[in-house]
Biotite code that builds the C-alpha atoms (Angstrom):
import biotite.structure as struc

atoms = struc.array([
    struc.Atom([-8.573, 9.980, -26.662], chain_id="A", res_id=1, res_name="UNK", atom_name="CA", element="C"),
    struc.Atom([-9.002, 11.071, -23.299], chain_id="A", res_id=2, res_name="UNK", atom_name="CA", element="C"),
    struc.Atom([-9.277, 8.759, -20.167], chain_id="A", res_id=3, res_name="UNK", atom_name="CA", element="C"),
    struc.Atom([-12.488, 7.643, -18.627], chain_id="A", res_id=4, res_name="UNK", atom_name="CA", element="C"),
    struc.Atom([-11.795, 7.406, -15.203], chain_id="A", res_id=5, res_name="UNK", atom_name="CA", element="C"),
    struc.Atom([-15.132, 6.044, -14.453], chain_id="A", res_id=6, res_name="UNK", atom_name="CA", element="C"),
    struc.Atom([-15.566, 3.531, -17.000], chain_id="A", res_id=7, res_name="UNK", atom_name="CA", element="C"),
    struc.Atom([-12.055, 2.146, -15.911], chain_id="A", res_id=8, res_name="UNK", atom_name="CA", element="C"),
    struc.Atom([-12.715, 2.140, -12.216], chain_id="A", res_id=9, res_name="UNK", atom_name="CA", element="C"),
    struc.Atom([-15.602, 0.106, -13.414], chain_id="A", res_id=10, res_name="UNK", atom_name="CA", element="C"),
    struc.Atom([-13.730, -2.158, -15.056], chain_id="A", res_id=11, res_name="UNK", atom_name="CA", element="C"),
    struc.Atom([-11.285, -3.075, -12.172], chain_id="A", res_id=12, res_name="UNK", atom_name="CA", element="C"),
    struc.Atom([-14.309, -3.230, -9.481], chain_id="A", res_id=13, res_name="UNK", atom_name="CA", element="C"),
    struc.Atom([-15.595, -5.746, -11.888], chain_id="A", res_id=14, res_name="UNK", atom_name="CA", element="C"),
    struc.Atom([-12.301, -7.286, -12.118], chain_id="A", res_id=15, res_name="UNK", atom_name="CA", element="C"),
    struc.Atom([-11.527, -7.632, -8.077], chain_id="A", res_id=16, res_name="UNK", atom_name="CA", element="C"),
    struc.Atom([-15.538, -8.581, -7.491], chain_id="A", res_id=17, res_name="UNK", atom_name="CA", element="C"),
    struc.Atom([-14.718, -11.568, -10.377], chain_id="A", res_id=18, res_name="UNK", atom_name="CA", element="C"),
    struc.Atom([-11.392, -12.383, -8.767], chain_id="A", res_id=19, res_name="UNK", atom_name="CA", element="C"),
    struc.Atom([-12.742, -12.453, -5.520], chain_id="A", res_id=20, res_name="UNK", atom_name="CA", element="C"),
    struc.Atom([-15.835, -14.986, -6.047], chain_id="A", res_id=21, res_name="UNK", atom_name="CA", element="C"),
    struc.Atom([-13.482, -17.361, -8.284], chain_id="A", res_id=22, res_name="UNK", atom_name="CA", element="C"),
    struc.Atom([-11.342, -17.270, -4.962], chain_id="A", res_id=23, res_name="UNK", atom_name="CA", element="C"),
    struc.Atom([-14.245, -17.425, -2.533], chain_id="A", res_id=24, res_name="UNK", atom_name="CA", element="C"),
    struc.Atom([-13.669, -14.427, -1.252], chain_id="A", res_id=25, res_name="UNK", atom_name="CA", element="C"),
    struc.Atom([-15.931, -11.702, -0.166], chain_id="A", res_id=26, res_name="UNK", atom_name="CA", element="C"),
    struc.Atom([-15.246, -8.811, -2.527], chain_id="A", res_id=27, res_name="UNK", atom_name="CA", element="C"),
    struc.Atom([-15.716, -6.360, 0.837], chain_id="A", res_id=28, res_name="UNK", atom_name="CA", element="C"),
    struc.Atom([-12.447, -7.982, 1.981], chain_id="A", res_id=29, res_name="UNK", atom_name="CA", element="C"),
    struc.Atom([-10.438, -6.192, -0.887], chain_id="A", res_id=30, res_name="UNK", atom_name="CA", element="C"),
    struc.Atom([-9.682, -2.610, -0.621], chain_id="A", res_id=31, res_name="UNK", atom_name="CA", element="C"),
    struc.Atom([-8.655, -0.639, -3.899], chain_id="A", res_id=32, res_name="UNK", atom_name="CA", element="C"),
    struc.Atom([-6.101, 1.950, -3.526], chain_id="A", res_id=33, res_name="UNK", atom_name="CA", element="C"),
    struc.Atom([-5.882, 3.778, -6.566], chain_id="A", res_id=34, res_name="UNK", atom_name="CA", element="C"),
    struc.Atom([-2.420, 4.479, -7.436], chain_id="A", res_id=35, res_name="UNK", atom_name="CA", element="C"),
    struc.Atom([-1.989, 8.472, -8.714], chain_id="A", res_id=36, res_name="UNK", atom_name="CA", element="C"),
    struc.Atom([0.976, 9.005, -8.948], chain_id="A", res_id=37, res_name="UNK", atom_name="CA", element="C"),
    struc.Atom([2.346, 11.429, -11.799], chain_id="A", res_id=38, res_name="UNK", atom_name="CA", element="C"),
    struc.Atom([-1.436, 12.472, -12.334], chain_id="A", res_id=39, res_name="UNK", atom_name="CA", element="C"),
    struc.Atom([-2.906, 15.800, -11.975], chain_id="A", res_id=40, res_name="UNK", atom_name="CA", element="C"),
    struc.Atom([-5.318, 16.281, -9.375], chain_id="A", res_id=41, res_name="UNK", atom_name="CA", element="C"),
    struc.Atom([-8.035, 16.715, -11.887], chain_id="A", res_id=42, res_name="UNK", atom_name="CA", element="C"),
    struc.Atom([-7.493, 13.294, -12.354], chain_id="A", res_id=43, res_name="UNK", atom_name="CA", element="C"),
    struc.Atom([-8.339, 12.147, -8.825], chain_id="A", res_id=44, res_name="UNK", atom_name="CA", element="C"),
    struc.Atom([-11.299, 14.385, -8.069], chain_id="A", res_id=45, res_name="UNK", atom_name="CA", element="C"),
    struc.Atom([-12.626, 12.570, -11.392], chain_id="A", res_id=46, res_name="UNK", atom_name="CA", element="C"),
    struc.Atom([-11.765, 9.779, -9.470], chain_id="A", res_id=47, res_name="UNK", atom_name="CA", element="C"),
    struc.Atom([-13.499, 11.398, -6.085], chain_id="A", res_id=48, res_name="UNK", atom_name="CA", element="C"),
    struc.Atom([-16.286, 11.504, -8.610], chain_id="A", res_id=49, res_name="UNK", atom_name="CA", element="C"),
    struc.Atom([-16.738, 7.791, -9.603], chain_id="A", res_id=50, res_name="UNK", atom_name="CA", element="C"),
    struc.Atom([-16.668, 7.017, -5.442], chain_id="A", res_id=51, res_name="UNK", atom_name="CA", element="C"),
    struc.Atom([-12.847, 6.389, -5.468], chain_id="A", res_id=52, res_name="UNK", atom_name="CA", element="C"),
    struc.Atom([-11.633, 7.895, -2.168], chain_id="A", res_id=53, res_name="UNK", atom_name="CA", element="C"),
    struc.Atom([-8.286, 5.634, -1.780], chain_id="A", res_id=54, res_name="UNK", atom_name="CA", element="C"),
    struc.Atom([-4.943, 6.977, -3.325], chain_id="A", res_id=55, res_name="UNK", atom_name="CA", element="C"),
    struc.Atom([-1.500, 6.383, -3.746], chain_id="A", res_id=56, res_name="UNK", atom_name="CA", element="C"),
    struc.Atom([1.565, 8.079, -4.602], chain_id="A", res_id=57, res_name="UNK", atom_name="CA", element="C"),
    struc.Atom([4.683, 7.350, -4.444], chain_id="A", res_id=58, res_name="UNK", atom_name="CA", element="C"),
    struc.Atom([6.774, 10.422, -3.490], chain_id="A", res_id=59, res_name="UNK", atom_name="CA", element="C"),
    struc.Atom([5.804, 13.407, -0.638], chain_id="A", res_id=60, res_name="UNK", atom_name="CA", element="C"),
    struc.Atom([6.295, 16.280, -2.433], chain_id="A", res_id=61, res_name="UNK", atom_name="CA", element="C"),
    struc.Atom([4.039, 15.261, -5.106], chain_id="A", res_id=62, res_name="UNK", atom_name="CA", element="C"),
    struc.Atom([1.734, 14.452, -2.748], chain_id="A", res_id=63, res_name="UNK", atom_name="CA", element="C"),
    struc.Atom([2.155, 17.130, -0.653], chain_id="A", res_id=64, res_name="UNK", atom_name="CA", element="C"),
    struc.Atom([0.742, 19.324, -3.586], chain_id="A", res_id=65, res_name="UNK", atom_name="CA", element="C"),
    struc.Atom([-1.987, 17.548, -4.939], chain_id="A", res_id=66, res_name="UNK", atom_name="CA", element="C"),
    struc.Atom([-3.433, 17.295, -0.705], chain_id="A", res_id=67, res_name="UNK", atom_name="CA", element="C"),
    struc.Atom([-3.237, 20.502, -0.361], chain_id="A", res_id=68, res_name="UNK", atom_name="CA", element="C"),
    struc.Atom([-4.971, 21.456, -4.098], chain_id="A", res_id=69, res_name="UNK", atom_name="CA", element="C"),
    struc.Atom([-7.682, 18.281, -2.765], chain_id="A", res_id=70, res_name="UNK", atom_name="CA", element="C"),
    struc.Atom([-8.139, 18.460, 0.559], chain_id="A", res_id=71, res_name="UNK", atom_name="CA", element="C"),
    struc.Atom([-7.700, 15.916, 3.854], chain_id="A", res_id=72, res_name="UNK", atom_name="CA", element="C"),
    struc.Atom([-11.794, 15.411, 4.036], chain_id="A", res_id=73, res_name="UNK", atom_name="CA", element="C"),
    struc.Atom([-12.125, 14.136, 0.212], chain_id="A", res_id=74, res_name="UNK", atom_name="CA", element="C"),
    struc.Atom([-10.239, 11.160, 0.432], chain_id="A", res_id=75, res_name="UNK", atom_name="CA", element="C"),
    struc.Atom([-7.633, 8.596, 1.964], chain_id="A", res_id=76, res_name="UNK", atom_name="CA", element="C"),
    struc.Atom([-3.701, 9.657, 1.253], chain_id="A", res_id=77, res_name="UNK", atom_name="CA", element="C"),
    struc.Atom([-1.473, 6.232, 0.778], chain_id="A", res_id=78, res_name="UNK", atom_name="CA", element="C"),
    struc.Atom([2.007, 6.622, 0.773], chain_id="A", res_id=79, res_name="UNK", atom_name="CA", element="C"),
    struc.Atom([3.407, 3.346, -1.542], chain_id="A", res_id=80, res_name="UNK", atom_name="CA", element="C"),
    struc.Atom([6.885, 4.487, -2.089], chain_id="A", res_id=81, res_name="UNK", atom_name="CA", element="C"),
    struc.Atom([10.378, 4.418, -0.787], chain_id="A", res_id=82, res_name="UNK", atom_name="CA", element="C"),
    struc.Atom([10.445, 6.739, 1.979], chain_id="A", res_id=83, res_name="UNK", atom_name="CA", element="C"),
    struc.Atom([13.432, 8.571, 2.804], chain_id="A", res_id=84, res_name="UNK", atom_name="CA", element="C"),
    struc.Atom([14.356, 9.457, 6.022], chain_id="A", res_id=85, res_name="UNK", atom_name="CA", element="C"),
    struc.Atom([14.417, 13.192, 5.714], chain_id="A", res_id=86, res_name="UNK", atom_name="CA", element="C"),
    struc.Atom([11.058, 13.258, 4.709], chain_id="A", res_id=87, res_name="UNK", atom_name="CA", element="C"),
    struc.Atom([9.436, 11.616, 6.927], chain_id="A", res_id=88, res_name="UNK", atom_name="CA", element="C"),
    struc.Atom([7.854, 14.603, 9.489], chain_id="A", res_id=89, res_name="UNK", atom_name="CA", element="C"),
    struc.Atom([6.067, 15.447, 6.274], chain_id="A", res_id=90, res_name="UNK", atom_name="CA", element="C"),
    struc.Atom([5.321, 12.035, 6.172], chain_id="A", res_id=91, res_name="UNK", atom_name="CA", element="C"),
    struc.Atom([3.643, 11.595, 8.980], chain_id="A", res_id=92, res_name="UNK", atom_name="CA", element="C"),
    struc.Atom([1.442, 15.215, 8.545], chain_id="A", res_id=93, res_name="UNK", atom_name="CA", element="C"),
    struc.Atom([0.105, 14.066, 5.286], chain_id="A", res_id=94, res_name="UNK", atom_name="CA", element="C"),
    struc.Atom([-0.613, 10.400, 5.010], chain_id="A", res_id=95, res_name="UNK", atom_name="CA", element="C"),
    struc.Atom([-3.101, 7.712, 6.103], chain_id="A", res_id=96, res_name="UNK", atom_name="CA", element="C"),
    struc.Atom([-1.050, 5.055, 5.683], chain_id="A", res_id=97, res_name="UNK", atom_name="CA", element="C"),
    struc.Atom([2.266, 4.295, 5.121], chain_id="A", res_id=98, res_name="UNK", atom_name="CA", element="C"),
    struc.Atom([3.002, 1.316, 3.093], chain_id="A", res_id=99, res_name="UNK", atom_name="CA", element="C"),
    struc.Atom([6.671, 1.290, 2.863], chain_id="A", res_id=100, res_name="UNK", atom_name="CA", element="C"),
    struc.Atom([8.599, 1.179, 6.657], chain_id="A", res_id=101, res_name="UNK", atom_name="CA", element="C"),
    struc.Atom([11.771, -0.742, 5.586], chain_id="A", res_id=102, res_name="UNK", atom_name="CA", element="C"),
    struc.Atom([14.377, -0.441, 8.451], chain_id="A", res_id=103, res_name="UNK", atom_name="CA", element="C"),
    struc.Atom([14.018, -0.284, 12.402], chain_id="A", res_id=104, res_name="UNK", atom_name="CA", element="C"),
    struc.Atom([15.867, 3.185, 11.566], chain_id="A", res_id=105, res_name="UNK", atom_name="CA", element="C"),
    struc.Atom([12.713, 4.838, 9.925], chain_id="A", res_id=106, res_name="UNK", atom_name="CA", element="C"),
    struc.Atom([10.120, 2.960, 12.115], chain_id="A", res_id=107, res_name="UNK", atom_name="CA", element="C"),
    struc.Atom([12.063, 4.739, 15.121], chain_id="A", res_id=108, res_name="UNK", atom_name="CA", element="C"),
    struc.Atom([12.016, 8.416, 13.207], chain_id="A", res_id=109, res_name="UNK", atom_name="CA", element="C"),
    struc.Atom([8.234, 8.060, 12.322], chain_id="A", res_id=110, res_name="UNK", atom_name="CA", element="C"),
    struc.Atom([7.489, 7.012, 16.272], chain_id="A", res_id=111, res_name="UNK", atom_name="CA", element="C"),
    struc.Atom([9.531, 9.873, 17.613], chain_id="A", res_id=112, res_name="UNK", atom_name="CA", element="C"),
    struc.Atom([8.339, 12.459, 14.903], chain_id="A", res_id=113, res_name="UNK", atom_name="CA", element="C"),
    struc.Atom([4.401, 11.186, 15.728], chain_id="A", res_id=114, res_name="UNK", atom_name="CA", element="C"),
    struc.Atom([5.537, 12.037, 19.143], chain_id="A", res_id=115, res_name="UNK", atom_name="CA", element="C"),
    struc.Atom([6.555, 15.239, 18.900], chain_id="A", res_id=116, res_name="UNK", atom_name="CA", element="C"),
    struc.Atom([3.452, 16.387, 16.060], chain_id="A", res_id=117, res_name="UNK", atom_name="CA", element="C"),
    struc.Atom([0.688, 15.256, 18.569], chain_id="A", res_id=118, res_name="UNK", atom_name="CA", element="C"),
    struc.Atom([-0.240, 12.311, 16.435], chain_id="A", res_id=119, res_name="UNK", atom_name="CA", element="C"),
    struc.Atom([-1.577, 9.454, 18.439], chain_id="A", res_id=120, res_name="UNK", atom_name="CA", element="C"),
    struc.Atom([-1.688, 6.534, 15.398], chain_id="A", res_id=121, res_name="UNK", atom_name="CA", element="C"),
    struc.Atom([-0.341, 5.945, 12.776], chain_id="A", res_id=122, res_name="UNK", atom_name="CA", element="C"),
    struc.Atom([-0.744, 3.126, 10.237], chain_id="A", res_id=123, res_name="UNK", atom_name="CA", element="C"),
    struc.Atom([1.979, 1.252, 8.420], chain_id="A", res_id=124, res_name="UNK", atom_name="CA", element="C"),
    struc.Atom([3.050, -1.734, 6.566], chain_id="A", res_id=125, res_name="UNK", atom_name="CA", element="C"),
    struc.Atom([6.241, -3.365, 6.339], chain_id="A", res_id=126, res_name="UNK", atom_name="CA", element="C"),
    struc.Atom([7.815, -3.609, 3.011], chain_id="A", res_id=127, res_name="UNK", atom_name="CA", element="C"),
    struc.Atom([9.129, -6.412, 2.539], chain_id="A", res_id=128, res_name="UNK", atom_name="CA", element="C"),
    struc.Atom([12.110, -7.592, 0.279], chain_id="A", res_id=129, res_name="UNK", atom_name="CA", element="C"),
    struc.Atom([11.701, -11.049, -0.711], chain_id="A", res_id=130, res_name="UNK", atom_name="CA", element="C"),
    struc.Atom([13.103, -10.906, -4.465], chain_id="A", res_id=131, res_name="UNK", atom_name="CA", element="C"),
    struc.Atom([16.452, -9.300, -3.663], chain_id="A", res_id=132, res_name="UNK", atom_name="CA", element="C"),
    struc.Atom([16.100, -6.604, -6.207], chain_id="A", res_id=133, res_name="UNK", atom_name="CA", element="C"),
    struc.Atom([19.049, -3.987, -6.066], chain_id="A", res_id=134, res_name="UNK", atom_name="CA", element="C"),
    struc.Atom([16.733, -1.156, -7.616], chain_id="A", res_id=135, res_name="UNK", atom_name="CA", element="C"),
    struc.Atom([13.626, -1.741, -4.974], chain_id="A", res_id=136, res_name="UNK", atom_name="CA", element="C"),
    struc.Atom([13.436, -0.840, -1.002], chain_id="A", res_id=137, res_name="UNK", atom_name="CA", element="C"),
    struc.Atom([12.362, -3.514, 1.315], chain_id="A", res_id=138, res_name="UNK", atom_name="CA", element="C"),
    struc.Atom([13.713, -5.159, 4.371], chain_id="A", res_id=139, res_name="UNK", atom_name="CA", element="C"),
    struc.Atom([15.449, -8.601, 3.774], chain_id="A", res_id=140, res_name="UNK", atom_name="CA", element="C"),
    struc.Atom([13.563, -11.184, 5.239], chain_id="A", res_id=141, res_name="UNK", atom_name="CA", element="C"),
    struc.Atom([16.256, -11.638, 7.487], chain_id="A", res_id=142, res_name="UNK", atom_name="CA", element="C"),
    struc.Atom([15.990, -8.833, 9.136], chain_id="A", res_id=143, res_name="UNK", atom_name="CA", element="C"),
    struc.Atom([12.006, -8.678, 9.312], chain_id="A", res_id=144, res_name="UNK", atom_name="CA", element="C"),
    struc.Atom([11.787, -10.382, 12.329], chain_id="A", res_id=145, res_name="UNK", atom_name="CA", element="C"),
    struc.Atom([14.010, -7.310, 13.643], chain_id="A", res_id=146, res_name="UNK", atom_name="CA", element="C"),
    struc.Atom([12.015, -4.890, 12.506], chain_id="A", res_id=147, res_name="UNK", atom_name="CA", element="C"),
    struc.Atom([9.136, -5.997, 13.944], chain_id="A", res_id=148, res_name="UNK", atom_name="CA", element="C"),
    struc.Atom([10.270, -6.577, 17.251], chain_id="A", res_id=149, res_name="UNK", atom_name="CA", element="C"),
    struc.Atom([10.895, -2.914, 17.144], chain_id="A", res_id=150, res_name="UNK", atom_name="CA", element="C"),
    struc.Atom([7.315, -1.711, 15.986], chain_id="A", res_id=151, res_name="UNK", atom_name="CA", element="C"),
    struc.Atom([6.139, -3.744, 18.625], chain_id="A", res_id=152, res_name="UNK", atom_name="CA", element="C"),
    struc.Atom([7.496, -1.398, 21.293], chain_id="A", res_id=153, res_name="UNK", atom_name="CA", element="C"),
    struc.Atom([6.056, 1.703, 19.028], chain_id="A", res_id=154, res_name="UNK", atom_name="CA", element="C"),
    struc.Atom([3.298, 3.163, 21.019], chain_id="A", res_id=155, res_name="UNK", atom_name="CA", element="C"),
    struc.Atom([2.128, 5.581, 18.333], chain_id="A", res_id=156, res_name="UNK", atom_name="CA", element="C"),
    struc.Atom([2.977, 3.307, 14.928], chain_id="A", res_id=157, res_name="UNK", atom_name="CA", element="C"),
    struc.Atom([-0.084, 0.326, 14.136], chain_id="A", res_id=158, res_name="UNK", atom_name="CA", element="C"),
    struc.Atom([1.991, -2.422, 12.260], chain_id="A", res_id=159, res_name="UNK", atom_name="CA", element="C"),
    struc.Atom([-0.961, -3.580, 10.256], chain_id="A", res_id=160, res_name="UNK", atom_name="CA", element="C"),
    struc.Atom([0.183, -5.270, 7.108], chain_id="A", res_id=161, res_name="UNK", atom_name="CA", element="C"),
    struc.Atom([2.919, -6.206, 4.981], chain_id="A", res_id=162, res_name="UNK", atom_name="CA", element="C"),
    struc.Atom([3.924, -4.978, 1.588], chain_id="A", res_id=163, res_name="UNK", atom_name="CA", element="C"),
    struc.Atom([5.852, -6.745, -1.927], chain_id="A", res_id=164, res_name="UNK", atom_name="CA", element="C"),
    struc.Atom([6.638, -5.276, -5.025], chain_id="A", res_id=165, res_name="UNK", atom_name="CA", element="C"),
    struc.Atom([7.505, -8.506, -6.881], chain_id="A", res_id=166, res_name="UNK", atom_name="CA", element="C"),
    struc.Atom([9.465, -8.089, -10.341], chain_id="A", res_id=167, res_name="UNK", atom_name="CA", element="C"),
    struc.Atom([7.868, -6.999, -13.347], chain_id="A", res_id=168, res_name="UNK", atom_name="CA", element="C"),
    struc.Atom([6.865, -10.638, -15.623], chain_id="A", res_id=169, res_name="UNK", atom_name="CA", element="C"),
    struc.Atom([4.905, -10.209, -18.623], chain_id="A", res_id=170, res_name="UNK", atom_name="CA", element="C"),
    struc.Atom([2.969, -13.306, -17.344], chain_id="A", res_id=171, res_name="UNK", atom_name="CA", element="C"),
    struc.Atom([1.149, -12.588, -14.256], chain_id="A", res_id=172, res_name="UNK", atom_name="CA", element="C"),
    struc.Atom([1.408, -15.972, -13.341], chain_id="A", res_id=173, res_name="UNK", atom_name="CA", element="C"),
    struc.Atom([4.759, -15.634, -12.523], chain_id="A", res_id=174, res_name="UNK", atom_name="CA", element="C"),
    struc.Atom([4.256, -12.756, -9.610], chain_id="A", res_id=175, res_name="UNK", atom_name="CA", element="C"),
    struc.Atom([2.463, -15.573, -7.565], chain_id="A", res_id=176, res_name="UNK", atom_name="CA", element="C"),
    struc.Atom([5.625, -17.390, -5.472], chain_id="A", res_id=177, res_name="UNK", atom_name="CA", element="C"),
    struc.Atom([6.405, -14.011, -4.269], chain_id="A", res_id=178, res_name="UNK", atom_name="CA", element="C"),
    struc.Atom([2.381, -13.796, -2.894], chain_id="A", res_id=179, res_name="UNK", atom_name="CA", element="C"),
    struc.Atom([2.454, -16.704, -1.562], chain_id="A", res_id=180, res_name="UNK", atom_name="CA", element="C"),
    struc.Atom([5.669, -15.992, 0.514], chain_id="A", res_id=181, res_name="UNK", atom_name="CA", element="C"),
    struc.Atom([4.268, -12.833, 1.858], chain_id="A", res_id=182, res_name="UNK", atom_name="CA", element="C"),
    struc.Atom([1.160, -14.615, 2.886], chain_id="A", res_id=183, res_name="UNK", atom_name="CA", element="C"),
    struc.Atom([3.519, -17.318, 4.570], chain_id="A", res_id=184, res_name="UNK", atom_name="CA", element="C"),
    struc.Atom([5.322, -14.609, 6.413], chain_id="A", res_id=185, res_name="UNK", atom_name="CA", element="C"),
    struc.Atom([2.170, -13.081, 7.211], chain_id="A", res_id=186, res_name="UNK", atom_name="CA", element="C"),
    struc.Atom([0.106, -15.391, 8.801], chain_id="A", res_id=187, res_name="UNK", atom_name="CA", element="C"),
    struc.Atom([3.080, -16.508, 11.198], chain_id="A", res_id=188, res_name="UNK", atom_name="CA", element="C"),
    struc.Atom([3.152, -13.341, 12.467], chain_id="A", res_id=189, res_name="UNK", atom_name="CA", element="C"),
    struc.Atom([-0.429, -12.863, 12.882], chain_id="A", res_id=190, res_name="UNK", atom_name="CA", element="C"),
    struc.Atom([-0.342, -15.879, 14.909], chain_id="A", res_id=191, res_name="UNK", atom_name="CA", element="C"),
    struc.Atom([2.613, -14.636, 16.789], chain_id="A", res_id=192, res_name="UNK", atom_name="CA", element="C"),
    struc.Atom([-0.428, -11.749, 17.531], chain_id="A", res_id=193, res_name="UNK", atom_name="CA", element="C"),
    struc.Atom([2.160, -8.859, 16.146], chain_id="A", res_id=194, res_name="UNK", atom_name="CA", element="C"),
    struc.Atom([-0.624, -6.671, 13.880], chain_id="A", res_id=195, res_name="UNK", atom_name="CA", element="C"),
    struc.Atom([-2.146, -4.171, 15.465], chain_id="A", res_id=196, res_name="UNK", atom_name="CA", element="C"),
    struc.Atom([-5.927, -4.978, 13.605], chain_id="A", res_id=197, res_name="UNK", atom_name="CA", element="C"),
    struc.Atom([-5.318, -8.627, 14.590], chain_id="A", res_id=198, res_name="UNK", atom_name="CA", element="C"),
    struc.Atom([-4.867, -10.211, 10.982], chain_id="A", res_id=199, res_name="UNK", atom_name="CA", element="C"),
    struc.Atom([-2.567, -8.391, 8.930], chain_id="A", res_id=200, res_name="UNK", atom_name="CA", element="C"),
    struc.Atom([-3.067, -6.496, 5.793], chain_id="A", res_id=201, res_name="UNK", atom_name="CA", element="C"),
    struc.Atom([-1.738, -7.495, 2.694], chain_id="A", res_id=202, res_name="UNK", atom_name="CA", element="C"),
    struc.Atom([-0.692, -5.329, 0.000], chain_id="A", res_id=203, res_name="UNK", atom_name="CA", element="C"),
    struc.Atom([0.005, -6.816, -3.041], chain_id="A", res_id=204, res_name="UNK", atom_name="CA", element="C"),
    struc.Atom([-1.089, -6.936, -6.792], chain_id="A", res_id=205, res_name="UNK", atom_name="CA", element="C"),
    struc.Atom([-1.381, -3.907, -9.339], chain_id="A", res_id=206, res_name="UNK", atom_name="CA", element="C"),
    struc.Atom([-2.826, -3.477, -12.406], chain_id="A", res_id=207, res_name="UNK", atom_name="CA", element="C"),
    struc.Atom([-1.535, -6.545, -14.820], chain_id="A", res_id=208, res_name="UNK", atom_name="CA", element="C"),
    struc.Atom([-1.723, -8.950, -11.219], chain_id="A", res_id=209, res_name="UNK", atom_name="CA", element="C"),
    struc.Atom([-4.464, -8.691, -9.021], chain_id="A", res_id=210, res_name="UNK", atom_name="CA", element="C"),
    struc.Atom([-6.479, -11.221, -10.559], chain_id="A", res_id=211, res_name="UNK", atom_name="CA", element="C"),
    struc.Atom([-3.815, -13.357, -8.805], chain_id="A", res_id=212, res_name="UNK", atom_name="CA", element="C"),
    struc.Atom([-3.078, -11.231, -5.697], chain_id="A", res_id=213, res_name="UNK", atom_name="CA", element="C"),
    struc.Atom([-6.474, -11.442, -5.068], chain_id="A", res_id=214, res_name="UNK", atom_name="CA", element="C"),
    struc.Atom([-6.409, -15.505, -5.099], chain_id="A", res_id=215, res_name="UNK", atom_name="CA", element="C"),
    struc.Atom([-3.101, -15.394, -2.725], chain_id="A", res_id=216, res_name="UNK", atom_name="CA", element="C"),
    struc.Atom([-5.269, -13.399, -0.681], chain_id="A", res_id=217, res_name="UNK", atom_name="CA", element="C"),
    struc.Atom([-4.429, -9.956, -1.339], chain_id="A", res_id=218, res_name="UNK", atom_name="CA", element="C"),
    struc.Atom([-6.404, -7.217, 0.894], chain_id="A", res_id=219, res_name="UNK", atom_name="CA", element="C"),
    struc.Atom([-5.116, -4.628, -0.900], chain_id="A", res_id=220, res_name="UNK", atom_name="CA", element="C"),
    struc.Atom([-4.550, -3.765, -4.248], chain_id="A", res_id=221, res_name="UNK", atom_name="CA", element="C"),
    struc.Atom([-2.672, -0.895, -5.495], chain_id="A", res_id=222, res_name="UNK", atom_name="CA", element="C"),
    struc.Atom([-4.076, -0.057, -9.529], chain_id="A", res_id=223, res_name="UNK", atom_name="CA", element="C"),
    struc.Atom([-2.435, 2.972, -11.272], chain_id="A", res_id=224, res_name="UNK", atom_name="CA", element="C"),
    struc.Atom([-2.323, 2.289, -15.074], chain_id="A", res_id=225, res_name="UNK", atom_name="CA", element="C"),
    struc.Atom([-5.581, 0.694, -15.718], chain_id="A", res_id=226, res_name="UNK", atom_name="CA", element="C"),
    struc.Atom([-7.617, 3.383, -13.984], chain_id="A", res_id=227, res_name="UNK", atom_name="CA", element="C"),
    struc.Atom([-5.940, 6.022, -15.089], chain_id="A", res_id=228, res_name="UNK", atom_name="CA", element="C"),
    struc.Atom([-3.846, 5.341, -17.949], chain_id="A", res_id=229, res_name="UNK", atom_name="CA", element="C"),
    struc.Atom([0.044, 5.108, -18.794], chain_id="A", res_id=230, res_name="UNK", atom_name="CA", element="C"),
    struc.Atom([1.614, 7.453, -17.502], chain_id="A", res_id=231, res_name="UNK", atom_name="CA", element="C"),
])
């Protein structure tokens, strides 16, 4: 049976707006990013269609492809995964936003290679690792504070949120310490005045969480699977 993009987008929407009130929270505050990752661009412009105009992948070549079948103008270009270091000048030419700055060692490629392309900002979030997982990227929260000292100096690179990927529990109940550590770590360095937008994004929940992302105060969600299916 094939996917109905719009039906599901209407689902989630529903789901974030519900989420949002049993928080009190102003729906407006939560942006969807709709994770496309290993879908066609068909897909998306169904998407486009339904007044999605957020997305997500995970890796620049497959991105690179689908933004050049789509367009720049259409829509917003997230970049959620691990970013390695020799990709990043493409990087910086096709994204929005760049979700995953891990190590003082990228932050200082992406600030030299917006430099030399001409480009004046440039949005990221720190991913952070507060888990310890082997098999996902993140800084340590040791090092964070590191990190961030060195963004601060960036003139071209807008720290403006931080990032988890929490481990995968069947019960989304138990993805909530690792929210409520990010929020921690974010709000003492929003009141150490380090975001460049003044409070500090926070992306966190997907498709099986965000119910309780949203109530740790997740303002951003990143939801693959339930708008457009398994993959």
């Amino acid at each position: 049976m094939p996917v109905d993009i719009r039906s599901n987008l209407h689902q989630v929407r529903r789901r974030i707006t519900t989420a949002a009130k049993r928080a009190g929270r102003d729906p407006s505050e939560i942006i969807l990013v709709a994770v496309s990752k290993t879908h066609p661009p068909a897909s998306i412009r169904k998407a486009i269609d339904a007044n999605c105009t957020i997305f997500g992948e995970n890796k620049v070549q497959e991105a690179e492809e689908k933004i050049s079948e789509i367009g720049r103008d259409p829509a917003q270009w997230h970049l959620i995964g691990h970013l390695q270091k020799n990709k990043a000048r493409k990087a910086v030419q096709l994204f929005d936003v760049i979700h995953s700055v891990d190590s003082p060692e990228l932050a200082h490629r992406l600030e030299r290679i917006c430099e030399e392309e001409g480009r004046e900002r440039l949005s990221v979030f720190v991913q952070v690792d507060i888990a310890g997982e082997t098999t996902k990227s993140g800084v340590p929260e040791t090092q964070l504070q590191l990190l961030v000292e060195m963004l601060k100096r960036c003139e071209r690179l807008n720290l403006d949120g931080l990032m988890v990927l929490p481990p995968y529990f069947a019960d989304p109940e138990a993805t909530r310490p690792y929210f409520q550590r990010l929020r921690a770590i974010r709000d003492r360095l929003a009141a150490e005045g380090v975001f460049a937008n003044g409070f500090g994004h926070l992306s966190v929940g997907m498709s099986h969480d965000l119910e309780v992302a949203i109530e740790e105060g997740a303002t951003i969600v990143r939801v693959g699977t339930a708008i457009f299916g398994s993959r």
